[in-house]
N, C-alpha and C positions, 0 to 999 in steps of 0.2 A: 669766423668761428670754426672751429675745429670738430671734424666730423666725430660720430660715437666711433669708427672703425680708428681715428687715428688716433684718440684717446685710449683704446686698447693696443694698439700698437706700442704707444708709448709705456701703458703696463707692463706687456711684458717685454719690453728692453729691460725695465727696472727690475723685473723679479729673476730676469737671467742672470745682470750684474748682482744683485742679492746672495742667488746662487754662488758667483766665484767670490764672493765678498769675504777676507778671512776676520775682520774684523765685526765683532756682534756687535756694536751700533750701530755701526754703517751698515751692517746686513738689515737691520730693524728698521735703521733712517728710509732703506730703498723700499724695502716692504710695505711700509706707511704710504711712501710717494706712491706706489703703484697700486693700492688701494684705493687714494683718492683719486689716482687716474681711470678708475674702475668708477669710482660715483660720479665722476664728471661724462664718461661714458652714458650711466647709464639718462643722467638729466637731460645729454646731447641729443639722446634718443626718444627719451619725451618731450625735448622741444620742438623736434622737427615735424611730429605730430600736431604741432599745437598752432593753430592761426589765431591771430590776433588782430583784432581789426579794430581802429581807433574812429569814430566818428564826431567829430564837433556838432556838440549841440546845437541847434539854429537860433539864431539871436531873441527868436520869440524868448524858448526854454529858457536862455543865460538872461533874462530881465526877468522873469519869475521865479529865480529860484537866486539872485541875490537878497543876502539880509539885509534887514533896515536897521541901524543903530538905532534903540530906544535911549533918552536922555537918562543919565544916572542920577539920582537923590545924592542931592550934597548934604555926609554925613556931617560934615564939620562944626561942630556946636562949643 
């Protein structure tokens, strides 16, 4: 995964090209891009803050907490 710093790098390459861009869509289209590389940025930077720890439940837990199918009423009349 790509750091929050290279995410911002990659912004502003785009807002430079934006810059010499004479074309107003493409200046817009680059604008956009280096915007979301601005929110991917800032998400980079609250992931890296963020642990995650997965633990499997012990087999006791995963037998108590399967449901039991109850039989259905045959509507059919």
């Amino acid at each position: 995964m790509p750091s929050a710093d290279e995410y911002r790098i990659k912004a502003a390459e785009l807002n430079a090209l934006a810059k010499e861009e004479p074309d107003q869509l493409a200046r817009a289209n680059y604008i956009t891009l280096a915007l979301a590389f601005l929110r991917l940025a800032e998400q980079a930077k609250k992931n890296a803050t963020t642990d995650i720890v997965y633990e499997t439940p012990s087999s006791n837990l995963q037998h108590h907490q399967q449901q039991q199918q109850q039989p259905q009423p045959d509507n059919k009349k």
